[in-house]
GUSEKOL-400604 format. One line per field, with one value per residue (C-alpha): residue in three letters; x, y, z. Coordinates in Angstrom, 1 decimal. Each point is the difference from the previous one (the first is absolute). Last residue first. Example, Ala and Ser with C-alpha at 12.3 -4.5 7.8 and 13.67 -1.06 7.14 Angstrom:
<rs>
rest	SER / ALA
px	13.7 / -1.4
py	-1.1 / -3.4
pz	7.1 / 0.7
</rs>
This chain:
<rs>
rest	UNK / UNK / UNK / UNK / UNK / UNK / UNK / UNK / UNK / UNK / UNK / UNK / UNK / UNK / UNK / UNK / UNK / UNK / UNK / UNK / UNK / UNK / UNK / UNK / UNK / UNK / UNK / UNK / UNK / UNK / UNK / UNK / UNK / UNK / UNK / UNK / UNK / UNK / UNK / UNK / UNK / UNK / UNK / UNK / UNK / UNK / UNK / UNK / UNK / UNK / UNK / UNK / UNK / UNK / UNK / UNK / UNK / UNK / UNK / UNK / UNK / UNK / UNK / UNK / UNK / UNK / UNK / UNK / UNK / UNK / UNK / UNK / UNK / UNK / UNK / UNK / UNK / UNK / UNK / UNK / UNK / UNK / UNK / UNK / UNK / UNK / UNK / UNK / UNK / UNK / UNK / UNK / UNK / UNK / UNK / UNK / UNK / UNK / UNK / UNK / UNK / UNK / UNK / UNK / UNK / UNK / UNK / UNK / UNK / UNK / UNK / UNK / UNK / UNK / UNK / UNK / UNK / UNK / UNK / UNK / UNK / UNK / UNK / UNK / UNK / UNK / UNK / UNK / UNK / UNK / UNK / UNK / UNK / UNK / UNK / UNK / UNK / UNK / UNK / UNK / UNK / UNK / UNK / UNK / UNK / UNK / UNK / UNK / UNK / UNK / UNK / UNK / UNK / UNK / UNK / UNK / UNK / UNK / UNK / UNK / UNK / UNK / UNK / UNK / UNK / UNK / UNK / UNK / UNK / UNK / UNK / UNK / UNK / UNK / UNK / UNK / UNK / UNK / UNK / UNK / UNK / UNK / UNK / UNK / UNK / UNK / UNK / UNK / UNK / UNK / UNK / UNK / UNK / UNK / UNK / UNK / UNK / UNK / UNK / UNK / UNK / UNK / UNK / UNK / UNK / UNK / UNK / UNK / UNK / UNK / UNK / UNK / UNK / UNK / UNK / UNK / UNK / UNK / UNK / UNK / UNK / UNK / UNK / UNK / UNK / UNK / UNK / UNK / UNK / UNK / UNK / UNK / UNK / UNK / UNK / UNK / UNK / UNK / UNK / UNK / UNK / UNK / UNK / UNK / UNK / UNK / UNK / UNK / UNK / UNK / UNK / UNK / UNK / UNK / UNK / UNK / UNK / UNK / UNK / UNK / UNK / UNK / UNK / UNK / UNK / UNK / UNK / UNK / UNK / UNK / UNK / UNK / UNK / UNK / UNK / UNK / UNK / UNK / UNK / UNK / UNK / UNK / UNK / UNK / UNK / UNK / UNK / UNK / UNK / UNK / UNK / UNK / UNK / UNK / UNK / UNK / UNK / UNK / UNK / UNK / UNK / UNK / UNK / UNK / UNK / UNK / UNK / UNK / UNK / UNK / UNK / UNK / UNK / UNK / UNK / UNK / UNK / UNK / UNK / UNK / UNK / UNK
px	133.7 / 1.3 / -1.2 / -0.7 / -3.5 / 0.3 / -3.0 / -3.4 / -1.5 / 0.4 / 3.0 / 2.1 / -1.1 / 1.1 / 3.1 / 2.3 / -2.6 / -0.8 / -3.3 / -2.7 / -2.5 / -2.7 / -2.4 / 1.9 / -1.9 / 1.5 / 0.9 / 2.1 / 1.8 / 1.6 / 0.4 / 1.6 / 2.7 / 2.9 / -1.0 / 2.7 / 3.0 / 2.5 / 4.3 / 1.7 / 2.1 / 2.3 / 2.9 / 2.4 / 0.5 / -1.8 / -4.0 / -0.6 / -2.8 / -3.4 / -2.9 / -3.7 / -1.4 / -3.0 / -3.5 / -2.2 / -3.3 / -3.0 / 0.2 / -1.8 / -3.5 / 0.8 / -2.8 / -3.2 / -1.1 / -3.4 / -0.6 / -2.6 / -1.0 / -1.1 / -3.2 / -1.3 / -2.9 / -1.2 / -2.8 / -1.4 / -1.4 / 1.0 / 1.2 / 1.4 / 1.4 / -0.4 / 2.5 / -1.3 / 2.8 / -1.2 / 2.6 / 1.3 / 1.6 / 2.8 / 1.0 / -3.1 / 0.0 / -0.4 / -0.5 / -0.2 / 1.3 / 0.4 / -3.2 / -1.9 / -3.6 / 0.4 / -3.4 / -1.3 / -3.5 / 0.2 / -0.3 / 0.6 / -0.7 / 3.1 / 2.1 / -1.9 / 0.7 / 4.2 / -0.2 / 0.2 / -0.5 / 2.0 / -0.4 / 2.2 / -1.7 / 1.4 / 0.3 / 2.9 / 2.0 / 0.1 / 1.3 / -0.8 / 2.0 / 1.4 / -2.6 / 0.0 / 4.1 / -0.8 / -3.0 / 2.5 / 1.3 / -3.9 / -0.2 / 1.5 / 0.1 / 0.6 / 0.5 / -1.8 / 1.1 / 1.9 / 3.2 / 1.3 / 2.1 / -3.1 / 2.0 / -1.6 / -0.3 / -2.2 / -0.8 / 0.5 / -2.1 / -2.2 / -0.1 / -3.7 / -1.2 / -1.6 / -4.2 / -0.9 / -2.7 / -2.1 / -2.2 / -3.1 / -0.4 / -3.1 / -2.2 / -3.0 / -3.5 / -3.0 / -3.5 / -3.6 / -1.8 / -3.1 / -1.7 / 3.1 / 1.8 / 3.4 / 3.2 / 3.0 / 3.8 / 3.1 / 3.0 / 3.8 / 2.5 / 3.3 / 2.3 / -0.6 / -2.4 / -3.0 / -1.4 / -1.9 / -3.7 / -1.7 / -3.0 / -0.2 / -0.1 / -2.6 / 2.5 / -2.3 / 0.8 / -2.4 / -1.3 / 1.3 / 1.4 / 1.5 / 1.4 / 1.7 / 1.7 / 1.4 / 0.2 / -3.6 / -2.2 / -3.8 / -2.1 / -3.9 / -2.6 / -3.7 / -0.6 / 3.1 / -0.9 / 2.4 / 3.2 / 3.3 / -0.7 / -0.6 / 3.4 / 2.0 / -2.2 / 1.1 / 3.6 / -0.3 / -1.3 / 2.5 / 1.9 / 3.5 / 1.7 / 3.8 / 3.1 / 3.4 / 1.8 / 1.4 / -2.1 / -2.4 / -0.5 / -1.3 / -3.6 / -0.5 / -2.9 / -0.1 / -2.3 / -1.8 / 1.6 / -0.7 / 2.7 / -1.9 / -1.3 / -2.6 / -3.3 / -2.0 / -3.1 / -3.3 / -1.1 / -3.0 / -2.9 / -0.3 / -3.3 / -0.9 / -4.0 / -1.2 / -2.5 / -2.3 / -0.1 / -2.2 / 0.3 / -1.6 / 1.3 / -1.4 / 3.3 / -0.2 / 2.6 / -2.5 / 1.4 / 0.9 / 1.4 / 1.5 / 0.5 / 2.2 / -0.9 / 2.8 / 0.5 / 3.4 / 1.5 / -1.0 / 1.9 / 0.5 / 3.0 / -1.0 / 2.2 / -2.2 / -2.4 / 2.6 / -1.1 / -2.9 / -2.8 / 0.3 / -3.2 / -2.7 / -2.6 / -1.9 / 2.9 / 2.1 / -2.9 / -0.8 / 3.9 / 2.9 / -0.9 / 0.4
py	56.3 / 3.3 / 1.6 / -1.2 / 0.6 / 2.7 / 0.3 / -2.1 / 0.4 / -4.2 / -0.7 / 2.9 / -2.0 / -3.1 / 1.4 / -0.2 / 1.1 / -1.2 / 1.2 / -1.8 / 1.8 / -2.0 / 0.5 / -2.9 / -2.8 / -3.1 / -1.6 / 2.8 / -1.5 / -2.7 / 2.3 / 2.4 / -2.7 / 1.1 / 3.8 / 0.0 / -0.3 / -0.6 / 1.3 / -1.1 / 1.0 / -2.1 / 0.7 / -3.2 / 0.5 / 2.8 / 1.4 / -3.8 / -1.8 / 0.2 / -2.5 / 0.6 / -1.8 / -1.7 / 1.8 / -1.2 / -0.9 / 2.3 / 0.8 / 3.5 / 0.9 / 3.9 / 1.4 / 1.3 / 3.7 / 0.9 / 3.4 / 2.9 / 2.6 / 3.3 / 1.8 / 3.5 / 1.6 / 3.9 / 0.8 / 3.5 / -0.6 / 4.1 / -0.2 / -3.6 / 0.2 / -4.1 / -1.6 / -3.7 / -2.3 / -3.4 / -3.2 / -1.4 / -3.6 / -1.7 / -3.6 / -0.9 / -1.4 / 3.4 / 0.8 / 3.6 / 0.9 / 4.0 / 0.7 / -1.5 / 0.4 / -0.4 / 1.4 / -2.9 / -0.5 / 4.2 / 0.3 / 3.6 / -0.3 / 2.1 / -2.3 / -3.1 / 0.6 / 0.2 / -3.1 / -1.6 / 2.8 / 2.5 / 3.5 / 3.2 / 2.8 / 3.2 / 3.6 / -1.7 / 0.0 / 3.9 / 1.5 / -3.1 / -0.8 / -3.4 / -1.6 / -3.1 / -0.1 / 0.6 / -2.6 / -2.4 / -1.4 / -1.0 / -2.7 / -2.4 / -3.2 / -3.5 / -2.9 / -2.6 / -3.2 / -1.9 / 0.4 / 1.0 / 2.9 / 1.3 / 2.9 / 3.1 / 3.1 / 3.0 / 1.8 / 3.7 / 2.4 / 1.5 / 4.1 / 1.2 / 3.8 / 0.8 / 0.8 / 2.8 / 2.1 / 2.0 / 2.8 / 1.5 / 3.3 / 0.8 / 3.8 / 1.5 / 1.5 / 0.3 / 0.8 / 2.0 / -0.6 / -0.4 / -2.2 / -2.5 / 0.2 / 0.3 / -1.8 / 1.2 / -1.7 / 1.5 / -2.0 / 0.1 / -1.7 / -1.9 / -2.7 / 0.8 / 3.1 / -0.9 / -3.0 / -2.4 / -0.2 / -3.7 / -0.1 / 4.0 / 0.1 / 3.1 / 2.7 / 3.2 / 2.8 / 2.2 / 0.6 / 3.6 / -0.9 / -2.9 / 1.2 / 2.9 / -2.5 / -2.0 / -3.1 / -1.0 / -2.8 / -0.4 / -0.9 / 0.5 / 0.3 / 0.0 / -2.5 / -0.8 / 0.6 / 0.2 / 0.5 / -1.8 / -3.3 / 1.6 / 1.7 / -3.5 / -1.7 / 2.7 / -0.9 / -3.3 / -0.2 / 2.9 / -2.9 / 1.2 / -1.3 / 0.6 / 2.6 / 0.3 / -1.8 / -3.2 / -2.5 / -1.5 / 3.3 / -1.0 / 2.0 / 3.1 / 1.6 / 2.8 / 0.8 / 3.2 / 3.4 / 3.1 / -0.2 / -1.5 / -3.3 / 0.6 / -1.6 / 2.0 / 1.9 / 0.5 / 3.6 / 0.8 / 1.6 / 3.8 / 1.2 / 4.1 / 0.0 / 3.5 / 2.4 / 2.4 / 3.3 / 3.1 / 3.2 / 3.5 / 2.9 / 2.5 / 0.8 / -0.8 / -2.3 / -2.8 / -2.7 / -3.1 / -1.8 / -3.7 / -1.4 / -3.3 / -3.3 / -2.6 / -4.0 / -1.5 / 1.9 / 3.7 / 2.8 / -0.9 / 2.0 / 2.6 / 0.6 / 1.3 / 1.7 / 2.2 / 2.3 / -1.7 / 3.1 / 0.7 / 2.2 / 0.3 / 0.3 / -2.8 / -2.4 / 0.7 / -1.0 / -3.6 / -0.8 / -0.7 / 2.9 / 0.1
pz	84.1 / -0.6 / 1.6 / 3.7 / 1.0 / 3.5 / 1.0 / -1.0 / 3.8 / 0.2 / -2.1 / 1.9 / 3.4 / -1.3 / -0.9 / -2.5 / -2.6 / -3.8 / -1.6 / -2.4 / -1.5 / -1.0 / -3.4 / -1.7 / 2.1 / -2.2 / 3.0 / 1.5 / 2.8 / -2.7 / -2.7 / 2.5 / 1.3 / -1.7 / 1.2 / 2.1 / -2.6 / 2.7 / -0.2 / 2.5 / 3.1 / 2.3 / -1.9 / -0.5 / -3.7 / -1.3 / 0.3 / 0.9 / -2.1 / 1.2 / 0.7 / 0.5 / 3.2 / -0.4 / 0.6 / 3.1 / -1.1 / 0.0 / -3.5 / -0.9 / -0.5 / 0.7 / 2.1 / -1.6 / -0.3 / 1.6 / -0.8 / 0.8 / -2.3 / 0.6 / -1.2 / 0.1 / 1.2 / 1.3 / 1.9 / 1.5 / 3.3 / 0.2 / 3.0 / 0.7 / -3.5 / -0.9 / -1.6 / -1.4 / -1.5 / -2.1 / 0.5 / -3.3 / 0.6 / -0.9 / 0.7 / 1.9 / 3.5 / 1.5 / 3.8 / 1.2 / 3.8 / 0.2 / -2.5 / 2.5 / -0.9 / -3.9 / -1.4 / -2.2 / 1.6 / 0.9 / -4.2 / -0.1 / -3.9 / -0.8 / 2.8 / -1.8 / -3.6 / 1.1 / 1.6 / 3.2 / 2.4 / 1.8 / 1.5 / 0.4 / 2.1 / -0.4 / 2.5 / 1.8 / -3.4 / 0.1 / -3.3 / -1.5 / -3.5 / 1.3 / 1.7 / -1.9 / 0.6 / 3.5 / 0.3 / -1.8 / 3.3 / 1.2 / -2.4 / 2.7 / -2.5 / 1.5 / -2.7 / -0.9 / -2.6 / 3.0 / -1.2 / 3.5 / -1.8 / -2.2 / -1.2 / 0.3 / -2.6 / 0.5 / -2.8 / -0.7 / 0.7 / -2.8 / 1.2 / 1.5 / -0.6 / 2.7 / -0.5 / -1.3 / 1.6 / -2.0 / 2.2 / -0.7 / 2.4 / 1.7 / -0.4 / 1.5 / -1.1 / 1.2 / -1.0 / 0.0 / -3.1 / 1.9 / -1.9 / -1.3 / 2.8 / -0.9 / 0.8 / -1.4 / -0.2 / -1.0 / -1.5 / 0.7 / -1.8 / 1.0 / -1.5 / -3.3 / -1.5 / -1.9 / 2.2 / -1.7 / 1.8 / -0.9 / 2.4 / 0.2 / -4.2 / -0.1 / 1.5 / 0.8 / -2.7 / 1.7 / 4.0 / 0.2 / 3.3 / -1.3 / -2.8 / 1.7 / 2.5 / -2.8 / -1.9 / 1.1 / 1.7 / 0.8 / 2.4 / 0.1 / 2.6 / -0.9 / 3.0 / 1.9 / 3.1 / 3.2 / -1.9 / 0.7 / -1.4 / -3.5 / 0.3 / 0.6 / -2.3 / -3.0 / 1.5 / -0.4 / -3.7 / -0.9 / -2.2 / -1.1 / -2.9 / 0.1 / -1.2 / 1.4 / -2.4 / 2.2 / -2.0 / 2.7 / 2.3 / 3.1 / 1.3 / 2.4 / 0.4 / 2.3 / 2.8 / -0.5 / 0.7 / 2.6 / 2.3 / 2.3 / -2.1 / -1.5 / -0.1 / -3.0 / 1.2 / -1.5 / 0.5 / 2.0 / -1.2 / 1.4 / -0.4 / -0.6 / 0.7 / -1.2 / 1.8 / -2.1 / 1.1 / -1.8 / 0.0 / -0.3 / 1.7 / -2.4 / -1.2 / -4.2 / 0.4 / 1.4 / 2.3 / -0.3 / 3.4 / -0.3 / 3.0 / 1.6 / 0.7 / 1.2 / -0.4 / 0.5 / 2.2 / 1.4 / -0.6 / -4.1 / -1.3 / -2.8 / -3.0 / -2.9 / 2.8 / 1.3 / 2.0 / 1.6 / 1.1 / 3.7 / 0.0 / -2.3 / 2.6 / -1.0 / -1.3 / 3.3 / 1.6 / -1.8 / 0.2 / -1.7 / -2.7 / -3.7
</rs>
């Protein structure tokens, strides 16, 4: 076999290696076939041959040689999650100038893939085989050329931070005016306990524990810092969103509105002591003479003794006993 006409008529400049031969011209090139006669006479014959080189489909990867990953939130902390290729597959088709006779297909490993068996059939519902981190091979084909390509992507299972129950907040309505202030923002630390990095989270608030899951944006709290209750308790719904991943994680915390002591607002009368001894200026006083009276009934108070008014206020100092 010859490259051209003349080499084929004189026998000259024969193709070594015509299991291996590199095409000289692209695309589209005609080389020669000389027969001739063992017998010696001279006799031959040449009979050119069209070699065509059909162009590969090509997958759109990234430099390093890979397809974008897919990445999706684990929703049980295991490591393992349904993957749909549906993107990906769109991805690739988007890529290719023609997709007439063109096929995609997905495999466990590189070999596969080349070989074009053992595709994956379930590429709308993938579950991934080893946690946190597989790789997968993609080929396209054309279906009459047979020529194809072949490149790999990673799936990837995110989870999403684990979330603590904070504890409630507690206010007392001092102006008892049935609201009360919240500033919800003092619990982000407490929400945010088990972050590595807390600036890589977004902590969100809504109404209700249904709407942070639903992303309801109608009951999304807008100022977390200044949040007015009239109810007596109330269970607010904690979103935590990894600003990387956009993996989401929720949890509640509960918000309370405790009432102020209904207590007598009339001046108490003086409780009486007898002197310690004769002419002391000390006594002994029972303080909590008057308790029924404060009380009214109300046995779920807690009433403290102080000798100050400032001791009375921040709760220091009770005086034991009373």
């Amino acid at each position: 076999i010859h490259e051209t006409i003349d080499d084929a008529e004189l026998g000259e400049n024969a193709i070594s290696d015509t299991a291996a031969y590199m095409n000289i011209n692209p695309f589209v090139q005609v080389v020669y076939l000389r027969v001739e006669t063992i017998l010696g006479e001279g006799c031959f014959n040449i009979y050119p041959i069209t070699i065509e080189v059909s162009a590969a489909p090509q997958l759109p990867t990234e430099q390093d040689g890979t397809l974008p990953d897919i990445a999706v939130c684990d929703t049980n902390q295991d490591g393992y999650a349904y993957f749909d290729f549906t993107a990906q597959t769109q991805y690739i088709a988007d890529a290719q100038a023609d997709m007439s006779n063109v096929v995609i297909t997905y495999h466990l490993n590189e070999q596969n893939a080349i070989d074009g068996v053992l595709a994956i059939t379930t590429v709308t519902n993938y579950l991934n085989i080893v946690p946190f981190q597989q790789t997968l091979w993609v080929r396209i084909e054309n279906t009459l050329t047979e020529c194809f390509d072949t490149a790999p992507f990673d799936l990837i299972v995110n989870l999403p931070l684990e979330l603590p129950f904070p504890t409630p907040i507690t206010l007392c309505d001092e102006d008892m005016d049935g609201n009360v202030e919240f500033d919800l923002t003092i619990k982000i630390a407490e929400i945010l306990a088990n972050a590595s990095n807390p600036n890589n989270f977004t902590v969100e608030f809504f109404t209700s524990y249904n709407n942070a899951v639903a992303g309801n944006m109608n009951e999304w709290i807008s100022d977390p810092a200044s949040y007015w209750s009239s109810l007596p308790v109330q269970t607010l719904g904690v979103r935590v969103t990894n600003n990387a991943t956009g993996c989401q994680s929720y949890t509640i915390l509960d918000i309370r509105r405790a009432p102020m002591p209904n207590v007598p607002t009339v001046p108490l009368t003086a409780i009486e002591g007898c002197q310690v001894t004769h002419g002391s200026t000390t006594a002994t006083f029972d303080l909590t003479e008057r308790e029924n009276f404060i009380r009214q009934n109300d046995m779920n108070l807690v009433i403290t003794y102080h000798l100050t008014l400032e001791d009375a206020e921040t709760g220091d100092n009770p005086i034991t006993p009373a």
